[in-house]
Each structure stands twice: as C-alpha cells, then as structure tokens.
N, CA, C and O of each residue as an XYZ file, in Angstrom:
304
protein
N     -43.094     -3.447    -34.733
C     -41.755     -3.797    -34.316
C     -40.809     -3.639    -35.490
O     -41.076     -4.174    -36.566
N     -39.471     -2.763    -35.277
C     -38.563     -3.237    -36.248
C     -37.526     -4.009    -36.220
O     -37.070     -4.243    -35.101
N     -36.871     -4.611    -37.377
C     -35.881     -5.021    -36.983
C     -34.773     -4.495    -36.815
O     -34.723     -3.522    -37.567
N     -33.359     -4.652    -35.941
C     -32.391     -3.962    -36.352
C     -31.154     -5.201    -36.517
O     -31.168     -6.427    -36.406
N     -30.226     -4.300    -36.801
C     -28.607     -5.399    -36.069
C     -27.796     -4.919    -35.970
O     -27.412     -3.836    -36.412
N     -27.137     -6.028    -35.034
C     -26.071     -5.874    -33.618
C     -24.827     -6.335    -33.841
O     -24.599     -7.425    -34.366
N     -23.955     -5.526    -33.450
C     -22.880     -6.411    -33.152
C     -22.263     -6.690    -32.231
O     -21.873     -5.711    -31.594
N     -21.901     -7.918    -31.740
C     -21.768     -8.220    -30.634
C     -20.573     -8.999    -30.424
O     -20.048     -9.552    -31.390
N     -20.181     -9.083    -29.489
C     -18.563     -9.943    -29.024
C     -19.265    -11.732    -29.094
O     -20.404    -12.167    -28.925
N     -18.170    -12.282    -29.367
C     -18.866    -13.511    -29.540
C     -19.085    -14.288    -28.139
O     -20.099    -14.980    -28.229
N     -18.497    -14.393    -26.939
C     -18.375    -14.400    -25.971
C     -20.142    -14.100    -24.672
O     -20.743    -14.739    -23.808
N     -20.259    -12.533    -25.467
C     -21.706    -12.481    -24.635
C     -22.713    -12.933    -25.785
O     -23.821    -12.687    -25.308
N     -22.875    -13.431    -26.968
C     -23.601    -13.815    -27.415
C     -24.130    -15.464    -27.069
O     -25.207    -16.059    -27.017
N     -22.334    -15.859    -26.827
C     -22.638    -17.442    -26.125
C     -23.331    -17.390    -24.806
O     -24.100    -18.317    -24.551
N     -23.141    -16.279    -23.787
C     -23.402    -16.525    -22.196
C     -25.520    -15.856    -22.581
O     -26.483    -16.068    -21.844
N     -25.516    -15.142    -23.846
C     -27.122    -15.332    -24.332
C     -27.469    -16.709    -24.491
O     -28.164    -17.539    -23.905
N     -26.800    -16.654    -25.407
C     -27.471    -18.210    -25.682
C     -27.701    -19.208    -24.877
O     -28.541    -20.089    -25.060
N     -26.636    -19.057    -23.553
C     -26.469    -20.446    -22.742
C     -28.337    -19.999    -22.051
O     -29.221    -20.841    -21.891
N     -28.493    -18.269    -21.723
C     -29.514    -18.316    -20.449
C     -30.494    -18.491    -21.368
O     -31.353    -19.270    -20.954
N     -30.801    -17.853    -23.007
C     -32.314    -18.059    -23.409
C     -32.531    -19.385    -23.072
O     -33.500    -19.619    -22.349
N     -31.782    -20.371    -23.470
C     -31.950    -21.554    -23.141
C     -32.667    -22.195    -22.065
O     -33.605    -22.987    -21.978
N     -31.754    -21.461    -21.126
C     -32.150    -21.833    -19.462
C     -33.923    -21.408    -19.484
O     -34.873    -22.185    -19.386
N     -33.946    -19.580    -19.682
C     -34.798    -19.758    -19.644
C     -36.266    -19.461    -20.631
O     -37.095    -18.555    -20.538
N     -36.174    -20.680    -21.627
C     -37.088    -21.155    -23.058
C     -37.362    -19.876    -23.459
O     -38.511    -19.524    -23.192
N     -36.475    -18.827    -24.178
C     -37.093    -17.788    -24.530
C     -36.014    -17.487    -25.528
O     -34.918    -18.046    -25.484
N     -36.384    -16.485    -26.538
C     -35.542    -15.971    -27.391
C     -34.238    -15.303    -27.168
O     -34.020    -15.072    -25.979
N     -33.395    -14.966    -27.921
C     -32.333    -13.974    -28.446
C     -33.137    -12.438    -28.407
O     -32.890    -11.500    -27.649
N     -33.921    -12.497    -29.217
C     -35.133    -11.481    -29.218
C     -35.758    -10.837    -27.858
O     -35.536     -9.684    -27.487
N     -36.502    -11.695    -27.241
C     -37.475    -11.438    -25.953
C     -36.451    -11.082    -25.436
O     -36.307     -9.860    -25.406
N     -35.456    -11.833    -24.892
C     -34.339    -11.564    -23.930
C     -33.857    -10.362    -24.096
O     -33.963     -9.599    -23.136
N     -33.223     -9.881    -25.303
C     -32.663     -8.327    -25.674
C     -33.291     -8.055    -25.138
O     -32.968     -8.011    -23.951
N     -35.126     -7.518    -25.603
C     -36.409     -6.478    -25.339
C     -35.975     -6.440    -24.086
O     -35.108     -5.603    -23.837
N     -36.379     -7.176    -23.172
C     -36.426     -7.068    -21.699
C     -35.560     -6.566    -21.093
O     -35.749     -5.752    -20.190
N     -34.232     -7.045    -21.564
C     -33.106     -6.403    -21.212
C     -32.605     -4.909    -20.898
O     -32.122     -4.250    -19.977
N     -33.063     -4.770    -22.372
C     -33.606     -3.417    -22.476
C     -34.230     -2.296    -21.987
O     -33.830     -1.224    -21.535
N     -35.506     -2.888    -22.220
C     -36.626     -2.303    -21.017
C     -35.783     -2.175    -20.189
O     -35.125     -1.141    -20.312
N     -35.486     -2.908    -19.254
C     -35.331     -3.228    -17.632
C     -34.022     -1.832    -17.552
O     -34.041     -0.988    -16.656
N     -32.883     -1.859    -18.772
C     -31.881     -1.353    -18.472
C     -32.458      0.480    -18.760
O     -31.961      1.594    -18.592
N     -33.522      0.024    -19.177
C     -33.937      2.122    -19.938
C     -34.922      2.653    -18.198
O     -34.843      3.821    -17.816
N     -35.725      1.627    -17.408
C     -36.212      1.773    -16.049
C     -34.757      2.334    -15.292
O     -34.595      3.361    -14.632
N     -33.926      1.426    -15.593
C     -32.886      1.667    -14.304
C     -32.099      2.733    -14.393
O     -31.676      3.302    -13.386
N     -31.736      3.231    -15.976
C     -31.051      4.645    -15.978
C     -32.541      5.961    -15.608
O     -32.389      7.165    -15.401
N     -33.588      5.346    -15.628
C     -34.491      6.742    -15.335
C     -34.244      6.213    -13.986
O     -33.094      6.028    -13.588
N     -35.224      5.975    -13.305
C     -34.251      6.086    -11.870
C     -33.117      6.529    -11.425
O     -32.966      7.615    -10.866
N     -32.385      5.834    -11.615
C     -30.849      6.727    -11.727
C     -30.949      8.424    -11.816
O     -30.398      9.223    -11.058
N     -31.812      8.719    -12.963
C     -31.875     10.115    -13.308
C     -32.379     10.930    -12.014
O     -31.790     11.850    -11.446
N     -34.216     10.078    -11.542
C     -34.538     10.640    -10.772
C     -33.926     10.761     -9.376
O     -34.189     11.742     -8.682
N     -33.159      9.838     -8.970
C     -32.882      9.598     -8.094
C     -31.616     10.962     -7.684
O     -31.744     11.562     -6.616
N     -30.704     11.243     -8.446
C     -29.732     12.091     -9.287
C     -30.223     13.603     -8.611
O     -29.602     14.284     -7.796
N     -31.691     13.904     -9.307
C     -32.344     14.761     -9.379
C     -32.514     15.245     -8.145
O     -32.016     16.311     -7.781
N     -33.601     14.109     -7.030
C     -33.963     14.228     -5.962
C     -32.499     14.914     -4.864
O     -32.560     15.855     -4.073
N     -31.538     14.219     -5.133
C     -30.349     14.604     -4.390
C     -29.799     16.130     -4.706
O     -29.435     16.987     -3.900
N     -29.852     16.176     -5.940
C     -29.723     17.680     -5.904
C     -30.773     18.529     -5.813
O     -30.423     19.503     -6.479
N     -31.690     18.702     -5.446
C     -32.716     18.859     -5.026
C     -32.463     19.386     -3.119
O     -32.439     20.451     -2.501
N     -32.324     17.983     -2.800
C     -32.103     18.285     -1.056
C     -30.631     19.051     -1.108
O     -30.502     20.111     -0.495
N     -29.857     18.655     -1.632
C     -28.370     19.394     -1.445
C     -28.744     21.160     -1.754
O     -28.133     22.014     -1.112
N     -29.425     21.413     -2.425
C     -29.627     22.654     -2.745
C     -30.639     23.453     -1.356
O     -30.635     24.630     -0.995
N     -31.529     22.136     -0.762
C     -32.309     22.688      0.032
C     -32.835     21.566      0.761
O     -33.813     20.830      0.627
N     -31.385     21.715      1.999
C     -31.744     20.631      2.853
C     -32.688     20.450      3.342
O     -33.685     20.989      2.862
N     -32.824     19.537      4.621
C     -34.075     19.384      5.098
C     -33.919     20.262      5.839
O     -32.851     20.874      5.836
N     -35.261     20.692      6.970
C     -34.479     21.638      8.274
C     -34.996     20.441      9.514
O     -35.712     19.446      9.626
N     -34.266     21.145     10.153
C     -34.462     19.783     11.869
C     -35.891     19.577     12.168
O     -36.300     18.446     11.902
N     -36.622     20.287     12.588
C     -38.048     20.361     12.217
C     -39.202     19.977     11.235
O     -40.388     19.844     11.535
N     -38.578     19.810      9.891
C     -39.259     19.650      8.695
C     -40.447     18.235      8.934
O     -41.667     18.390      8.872
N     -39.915     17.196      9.148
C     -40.481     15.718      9.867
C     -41.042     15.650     10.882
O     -41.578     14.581     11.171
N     -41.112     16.702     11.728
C     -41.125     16.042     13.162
C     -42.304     16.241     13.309
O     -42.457     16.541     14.493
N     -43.517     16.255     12.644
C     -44.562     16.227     12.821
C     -45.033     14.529     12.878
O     -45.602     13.853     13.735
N     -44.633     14.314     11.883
C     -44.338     12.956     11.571
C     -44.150     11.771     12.934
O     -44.649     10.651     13.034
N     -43.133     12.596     14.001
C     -42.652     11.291     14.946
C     -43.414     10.933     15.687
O     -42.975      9.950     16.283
N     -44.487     11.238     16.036
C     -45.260     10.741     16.896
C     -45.878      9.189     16.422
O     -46.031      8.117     17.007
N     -46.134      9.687     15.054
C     -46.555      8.494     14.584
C     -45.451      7.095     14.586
O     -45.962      5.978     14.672
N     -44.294      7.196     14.511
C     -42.813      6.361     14.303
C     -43.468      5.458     16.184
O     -44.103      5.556     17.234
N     -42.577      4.635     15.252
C     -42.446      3.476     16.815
C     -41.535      4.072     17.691
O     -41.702      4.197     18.904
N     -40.222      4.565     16.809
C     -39.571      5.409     17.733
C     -39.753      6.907     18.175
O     -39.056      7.660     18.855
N     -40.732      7.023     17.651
C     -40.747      8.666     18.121
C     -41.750      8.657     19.389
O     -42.090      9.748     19.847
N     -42.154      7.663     19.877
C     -43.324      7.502     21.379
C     -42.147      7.719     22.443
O     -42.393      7.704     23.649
C-alpha cells in the first residue's frame, strides 16, 4: 500500500468524518472503497457505452429472439 495526499474541501471532509463514524471505519477504508466502488461504476459505464454502440451499429433484426419466445410467459 502507498501512501498519498489529498486535498480536499473542508466541507466533504466533515460529511467523511460524520459517516466513518456512523459507520466505525476509517478516513482510509472509506476512501479505498469509495474508490473501488467508483473505478466498477465508470467500467460499466464503459461497457455499457460499448454494448450500445455495438447494437446501434447493428441492430437487432425482428427475428433475432424469437426463438427464444416460446420459452417467455408471454410468448405461449
């Protein structure tokens, strides 16, 4: 692990402090996770991004699924 430092508005450092509190955990842990959680949600984002241009380039066709409906509750 390294260390680094931050600078931060004093404002979200207090609304940190109020939740590590809440919930018994660090300044530290809290960043990490934060983190993490926020580096998951821009890849998603990415893939998600991706997938769409993807179909926009090459929609579905009307047919493509419909093998599929029989199995659907609604497709009986």
């Amino acid at each position: 692990m390294r260390t680094i430092q931050m600078t931060l508005d004093d404002d979200l450092v207090a609304s940190v402090d109020r939740v590590v509190r809440k919930l018994k955990t660090t300044r530290s842990a809290f960043t990490r996770k934060a983190l993490k959680d926020a580096i998951k949600q821009v890849n998603v984002n990415l893939l998600e991004k991706k997938h769409k241009q993807g179909y926009e380039r090459h929609p579905v066709g009307k047919t493509e699924f419909s093998v599929w409906e029989s199995e659907q509750e609604w497709g009986e």
